[in-house]
TORNUGU-872085 format. One record per atom (N, C-alpha, C, O, CB): residue number from 1; residue in one letter; atom name; z, x, y. Coordinates in nm, 3 decimals, padded with zeros to 5 digits. Atoms other than C-alpha are relative to their C-alpha. Glycine has a CB too. Layout:
BEGIN
nr; rest; atom; zz; xx; yy
NUM; A; CA; Z; X; Y
...
This chain:
BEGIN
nr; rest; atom; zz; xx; yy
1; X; N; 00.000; 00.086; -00.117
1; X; CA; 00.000; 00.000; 00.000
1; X; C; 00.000; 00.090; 00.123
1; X; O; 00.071; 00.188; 00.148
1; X; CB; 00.123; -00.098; 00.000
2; X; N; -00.021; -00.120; -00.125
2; X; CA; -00.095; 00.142; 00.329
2; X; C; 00.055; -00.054; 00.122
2; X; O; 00.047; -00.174; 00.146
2; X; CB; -00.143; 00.073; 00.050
3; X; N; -00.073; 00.014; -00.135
3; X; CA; 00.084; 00.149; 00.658
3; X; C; -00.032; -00.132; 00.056
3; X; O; 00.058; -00.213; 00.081
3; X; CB; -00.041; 00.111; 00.105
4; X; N; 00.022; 00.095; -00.101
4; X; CA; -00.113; -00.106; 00.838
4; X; C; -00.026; -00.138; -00.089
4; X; O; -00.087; -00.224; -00.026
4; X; CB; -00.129; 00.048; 00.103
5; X; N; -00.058; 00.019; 00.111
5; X; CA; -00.034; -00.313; 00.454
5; X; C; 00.103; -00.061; 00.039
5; X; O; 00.109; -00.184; 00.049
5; X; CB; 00.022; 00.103; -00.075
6; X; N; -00.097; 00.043; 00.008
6; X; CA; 00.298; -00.305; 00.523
6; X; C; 00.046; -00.058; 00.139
6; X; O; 00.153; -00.119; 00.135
6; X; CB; 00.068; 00.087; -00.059
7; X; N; -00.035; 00.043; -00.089
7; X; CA; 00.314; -00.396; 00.878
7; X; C; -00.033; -00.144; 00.030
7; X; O; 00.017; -00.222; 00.111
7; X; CB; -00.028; 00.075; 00.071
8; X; N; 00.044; 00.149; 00.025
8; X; CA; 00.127; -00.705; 00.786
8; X; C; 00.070; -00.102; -00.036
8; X; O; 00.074; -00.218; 00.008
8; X; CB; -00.080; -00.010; -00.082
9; X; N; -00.094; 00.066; 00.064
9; X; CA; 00.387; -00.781; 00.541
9; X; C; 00.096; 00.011; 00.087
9; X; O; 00.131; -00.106; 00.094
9; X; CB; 00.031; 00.040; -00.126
10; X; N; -00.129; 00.052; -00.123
10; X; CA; 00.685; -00.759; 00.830
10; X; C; -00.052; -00.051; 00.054
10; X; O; 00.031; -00.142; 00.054
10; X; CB; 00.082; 00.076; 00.094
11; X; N; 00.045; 00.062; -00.085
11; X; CA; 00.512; -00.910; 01.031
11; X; C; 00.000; -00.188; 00.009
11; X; O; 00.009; -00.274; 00.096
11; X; CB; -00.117; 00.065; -00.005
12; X; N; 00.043; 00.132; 00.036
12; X; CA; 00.450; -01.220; 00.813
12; X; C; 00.202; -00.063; -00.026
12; X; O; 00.239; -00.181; -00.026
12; X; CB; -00.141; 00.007; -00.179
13; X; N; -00.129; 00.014; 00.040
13; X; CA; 00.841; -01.214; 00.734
13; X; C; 00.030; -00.026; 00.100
13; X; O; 00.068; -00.143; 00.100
13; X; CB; 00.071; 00.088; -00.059
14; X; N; -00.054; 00.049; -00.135
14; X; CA; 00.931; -01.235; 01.085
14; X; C; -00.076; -00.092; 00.062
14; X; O; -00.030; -00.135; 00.168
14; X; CB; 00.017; 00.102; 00.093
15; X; N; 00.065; 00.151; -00.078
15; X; CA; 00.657; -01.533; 01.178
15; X; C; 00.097; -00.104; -00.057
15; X; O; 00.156; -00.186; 00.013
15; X; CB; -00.187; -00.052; -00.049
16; X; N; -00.007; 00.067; 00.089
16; X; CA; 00.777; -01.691; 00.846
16; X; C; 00.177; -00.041; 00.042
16; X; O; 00.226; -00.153; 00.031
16; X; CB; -00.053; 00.076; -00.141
17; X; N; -00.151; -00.034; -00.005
17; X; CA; 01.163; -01.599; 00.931
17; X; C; 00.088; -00.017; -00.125
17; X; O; 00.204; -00.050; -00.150
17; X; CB; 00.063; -00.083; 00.102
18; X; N; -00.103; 00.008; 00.181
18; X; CA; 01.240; -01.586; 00.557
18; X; C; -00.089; 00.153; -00.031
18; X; O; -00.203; 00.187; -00.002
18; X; CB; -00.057; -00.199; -00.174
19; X; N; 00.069; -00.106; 00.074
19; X; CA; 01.175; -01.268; 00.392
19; X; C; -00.018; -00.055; -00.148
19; X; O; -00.122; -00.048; -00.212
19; X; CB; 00.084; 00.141; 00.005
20; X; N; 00.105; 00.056; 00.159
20; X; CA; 01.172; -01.435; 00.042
20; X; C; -00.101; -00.072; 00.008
20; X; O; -00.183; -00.060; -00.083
20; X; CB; 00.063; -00.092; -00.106
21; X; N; 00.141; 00.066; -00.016
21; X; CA; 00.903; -01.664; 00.167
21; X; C; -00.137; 00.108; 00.013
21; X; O; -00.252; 00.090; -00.027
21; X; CB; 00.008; -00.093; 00.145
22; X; N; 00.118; -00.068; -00.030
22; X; CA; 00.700; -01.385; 00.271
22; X; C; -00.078; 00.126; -00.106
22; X; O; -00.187; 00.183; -00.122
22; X; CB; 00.038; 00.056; 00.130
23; X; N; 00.000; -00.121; 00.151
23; X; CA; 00.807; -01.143; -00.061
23; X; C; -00.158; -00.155; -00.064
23; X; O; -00.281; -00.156; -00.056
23; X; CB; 00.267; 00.014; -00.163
24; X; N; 00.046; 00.112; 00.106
24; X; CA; 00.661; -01.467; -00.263
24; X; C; -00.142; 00.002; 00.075
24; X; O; -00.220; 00.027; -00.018
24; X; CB; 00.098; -00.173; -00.007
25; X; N; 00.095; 00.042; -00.067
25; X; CA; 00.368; -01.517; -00.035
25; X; C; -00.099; 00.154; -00.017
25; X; O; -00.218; 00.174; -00.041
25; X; CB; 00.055; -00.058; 00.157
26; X; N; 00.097; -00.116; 00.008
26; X; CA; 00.272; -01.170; -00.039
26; X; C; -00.047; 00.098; -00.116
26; X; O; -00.147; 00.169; -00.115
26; X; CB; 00.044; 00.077; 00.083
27; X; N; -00.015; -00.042; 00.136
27; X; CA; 00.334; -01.043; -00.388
27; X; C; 00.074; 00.100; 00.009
27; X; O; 00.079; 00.167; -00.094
27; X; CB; -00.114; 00.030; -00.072
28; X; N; -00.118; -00.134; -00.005
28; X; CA; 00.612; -00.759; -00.251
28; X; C; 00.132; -00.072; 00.002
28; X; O; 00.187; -00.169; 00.053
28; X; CB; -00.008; 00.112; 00.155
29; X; N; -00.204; 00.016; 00.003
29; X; CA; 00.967; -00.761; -00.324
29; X; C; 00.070; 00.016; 00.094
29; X; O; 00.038; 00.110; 00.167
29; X; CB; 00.087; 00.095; -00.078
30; X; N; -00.084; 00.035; -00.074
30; X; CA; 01.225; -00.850; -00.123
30; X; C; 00.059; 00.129; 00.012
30; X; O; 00.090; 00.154; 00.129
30; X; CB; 00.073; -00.109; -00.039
31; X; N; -00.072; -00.127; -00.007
31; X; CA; 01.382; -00.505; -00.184
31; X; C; -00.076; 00.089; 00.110
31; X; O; -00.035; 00.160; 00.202
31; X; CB; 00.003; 00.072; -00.150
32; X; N; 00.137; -00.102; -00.056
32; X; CA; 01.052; -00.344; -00.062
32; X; C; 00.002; -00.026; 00.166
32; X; O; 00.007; 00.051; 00.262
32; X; CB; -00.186; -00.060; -00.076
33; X; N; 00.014; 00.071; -00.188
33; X; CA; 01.037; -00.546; 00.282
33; X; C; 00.119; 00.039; 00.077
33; X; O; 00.102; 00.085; 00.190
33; X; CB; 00.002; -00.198; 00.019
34; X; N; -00.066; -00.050; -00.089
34; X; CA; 01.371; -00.473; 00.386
34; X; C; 00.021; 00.145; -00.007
34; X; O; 00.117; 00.199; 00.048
34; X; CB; 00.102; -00.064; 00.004
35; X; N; -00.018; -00.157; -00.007
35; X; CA; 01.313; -00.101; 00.312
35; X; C; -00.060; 00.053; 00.062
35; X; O; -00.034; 00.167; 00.098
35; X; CB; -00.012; 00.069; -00.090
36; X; N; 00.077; -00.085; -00.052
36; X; CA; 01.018; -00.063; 00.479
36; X; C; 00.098; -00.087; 00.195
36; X; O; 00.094; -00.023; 00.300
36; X; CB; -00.220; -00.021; -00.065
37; X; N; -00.045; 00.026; -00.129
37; X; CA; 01.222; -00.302; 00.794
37; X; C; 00.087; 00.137; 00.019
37; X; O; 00.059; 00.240; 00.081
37; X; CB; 00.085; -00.149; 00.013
38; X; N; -00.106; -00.102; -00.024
38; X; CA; 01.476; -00.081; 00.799
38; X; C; -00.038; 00.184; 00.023
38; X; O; 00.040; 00.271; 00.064
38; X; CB; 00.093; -00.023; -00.136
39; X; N; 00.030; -00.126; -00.030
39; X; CA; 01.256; 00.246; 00.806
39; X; C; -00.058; -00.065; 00.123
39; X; O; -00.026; 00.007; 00.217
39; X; CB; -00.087; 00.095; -00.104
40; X; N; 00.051; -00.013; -00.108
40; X; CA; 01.082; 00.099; 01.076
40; X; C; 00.080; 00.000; 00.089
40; X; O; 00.049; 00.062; 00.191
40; X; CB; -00.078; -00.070; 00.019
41; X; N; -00.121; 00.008; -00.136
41; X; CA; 01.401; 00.028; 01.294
41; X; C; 00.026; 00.120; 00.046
41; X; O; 00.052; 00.143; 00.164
41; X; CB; 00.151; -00.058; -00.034
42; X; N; -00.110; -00.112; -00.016
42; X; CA; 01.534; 00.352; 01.258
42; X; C; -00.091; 00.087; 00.064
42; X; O; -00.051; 00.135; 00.170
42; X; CB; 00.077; 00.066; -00.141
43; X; N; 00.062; -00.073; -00.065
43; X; CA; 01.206; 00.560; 01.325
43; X; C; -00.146; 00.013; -00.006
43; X; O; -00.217; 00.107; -00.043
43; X; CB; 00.050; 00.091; -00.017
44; X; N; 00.111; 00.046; -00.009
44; X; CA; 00.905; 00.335; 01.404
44; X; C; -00.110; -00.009; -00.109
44; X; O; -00.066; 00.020; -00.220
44; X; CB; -00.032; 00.054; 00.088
45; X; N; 00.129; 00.061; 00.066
45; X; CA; 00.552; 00.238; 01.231
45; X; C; -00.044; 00.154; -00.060
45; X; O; -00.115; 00.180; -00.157
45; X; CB; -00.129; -00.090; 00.126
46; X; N; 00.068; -00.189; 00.082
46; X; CA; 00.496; 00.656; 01.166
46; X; C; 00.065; -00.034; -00.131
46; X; O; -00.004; -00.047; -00.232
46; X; CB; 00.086; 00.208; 00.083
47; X; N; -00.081; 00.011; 00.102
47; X; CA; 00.811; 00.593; 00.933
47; X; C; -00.038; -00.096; -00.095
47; X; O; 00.048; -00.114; -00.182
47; X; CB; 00.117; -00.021; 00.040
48; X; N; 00.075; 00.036; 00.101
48; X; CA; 00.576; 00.378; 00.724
48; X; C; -00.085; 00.069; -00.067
48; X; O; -00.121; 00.037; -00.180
48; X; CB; -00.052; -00.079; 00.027
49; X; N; 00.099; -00.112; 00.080
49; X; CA; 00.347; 00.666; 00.643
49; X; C; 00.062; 00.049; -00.115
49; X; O; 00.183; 00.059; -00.133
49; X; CB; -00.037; 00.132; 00.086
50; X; N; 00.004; -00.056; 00.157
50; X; CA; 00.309; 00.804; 00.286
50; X; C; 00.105; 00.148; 00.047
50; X; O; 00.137; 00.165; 00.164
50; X; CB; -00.209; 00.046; -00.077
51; X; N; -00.066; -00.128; -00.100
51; X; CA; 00.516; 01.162; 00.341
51; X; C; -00.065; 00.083; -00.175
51; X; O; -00.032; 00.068; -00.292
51; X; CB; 00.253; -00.002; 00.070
52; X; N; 00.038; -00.106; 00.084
52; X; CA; 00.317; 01.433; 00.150
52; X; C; 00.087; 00.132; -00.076
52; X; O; 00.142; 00.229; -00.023
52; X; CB; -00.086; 00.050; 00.078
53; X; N; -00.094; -00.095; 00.096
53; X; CA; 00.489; 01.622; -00.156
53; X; C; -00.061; 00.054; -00.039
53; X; O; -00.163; -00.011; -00.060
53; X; CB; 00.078; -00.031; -00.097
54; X; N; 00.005; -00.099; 00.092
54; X; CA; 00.410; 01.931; -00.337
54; X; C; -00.015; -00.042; -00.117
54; X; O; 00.089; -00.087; -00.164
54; X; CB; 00.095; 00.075; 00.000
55; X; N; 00.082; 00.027; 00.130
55; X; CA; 00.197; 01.856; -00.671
55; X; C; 00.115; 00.131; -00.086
55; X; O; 00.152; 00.240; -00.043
55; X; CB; -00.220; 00.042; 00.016
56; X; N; -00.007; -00.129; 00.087
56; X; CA; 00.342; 02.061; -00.949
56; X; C; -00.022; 00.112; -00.032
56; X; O; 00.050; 00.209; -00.052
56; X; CB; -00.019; 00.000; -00.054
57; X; N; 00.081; -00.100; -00.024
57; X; CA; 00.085; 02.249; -00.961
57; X; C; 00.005; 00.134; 00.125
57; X; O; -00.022; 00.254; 00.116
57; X; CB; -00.102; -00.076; 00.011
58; X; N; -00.002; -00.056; -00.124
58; X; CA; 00.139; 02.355; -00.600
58; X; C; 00.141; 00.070; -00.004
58; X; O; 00.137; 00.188; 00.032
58; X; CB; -00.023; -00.109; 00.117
59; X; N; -00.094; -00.062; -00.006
59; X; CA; 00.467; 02.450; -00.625
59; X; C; 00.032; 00.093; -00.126
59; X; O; 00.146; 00.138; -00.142
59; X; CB; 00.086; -00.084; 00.033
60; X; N; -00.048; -00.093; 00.076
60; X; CA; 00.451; 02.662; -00.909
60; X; C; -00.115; 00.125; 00.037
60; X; O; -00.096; 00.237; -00.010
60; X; CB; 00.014; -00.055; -00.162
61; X; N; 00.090; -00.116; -00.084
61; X; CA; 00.145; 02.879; -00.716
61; X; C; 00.091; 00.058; 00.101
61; X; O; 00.080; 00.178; 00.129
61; X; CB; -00.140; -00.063; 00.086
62; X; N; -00.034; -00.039; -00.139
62; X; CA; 00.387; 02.880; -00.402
62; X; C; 00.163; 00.102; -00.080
62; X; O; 00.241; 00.172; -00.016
62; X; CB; 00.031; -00.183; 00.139
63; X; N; -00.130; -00.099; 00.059
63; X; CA; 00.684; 03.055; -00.681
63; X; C; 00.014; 00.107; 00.001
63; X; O; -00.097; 00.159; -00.013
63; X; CB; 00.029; 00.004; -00.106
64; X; N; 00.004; -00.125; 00.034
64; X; CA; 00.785; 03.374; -00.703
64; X; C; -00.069; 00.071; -00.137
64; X; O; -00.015; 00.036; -00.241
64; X; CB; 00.121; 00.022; 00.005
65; X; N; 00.022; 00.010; 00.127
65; X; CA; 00.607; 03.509; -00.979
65; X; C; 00.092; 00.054; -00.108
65; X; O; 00.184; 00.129; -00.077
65; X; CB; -00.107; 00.047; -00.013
66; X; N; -00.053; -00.053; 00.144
66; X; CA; 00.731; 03.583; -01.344
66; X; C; -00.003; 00.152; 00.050
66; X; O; -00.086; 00.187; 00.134
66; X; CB; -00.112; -00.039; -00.158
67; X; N; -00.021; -00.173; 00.080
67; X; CA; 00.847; 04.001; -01.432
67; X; C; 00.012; -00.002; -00.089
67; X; O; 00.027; 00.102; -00.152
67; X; CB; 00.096; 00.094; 00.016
């Protein structure tokens, strides 16, 4: 789900003013909606972005190597 995804879904929660109406309506969980409200309160619509992790792969290139 992408950013402008989930702002759809708050969005529809706060027209609707039920978040289970809007979980049910939208096919996301109630858990999900107030997690992404609550990231947005704290530090805006960026704080919906994906946040890029280190593949496996990547972090065992970036290791010290084996002796």
């Amino acid at each position: 789900m992408g950013s402008g995804q989930k702002l759809e879904v708050l969005a529809l929660a706060y027209k609707l003013g039920n978040v289970t109406e809007a979980s049910r309506l939208s096919g996301v969980s109630r858990n999900t909606i107030y997690r992404h409200r609550k990231l947005t309160k704290q530090g805006g619509t960026e704080s919906l972005k994906r946040q890029e992790t280190l593949s496996l792969h990547q972090k065992l290139i970036l290791t010290e190597p084996l002796k």
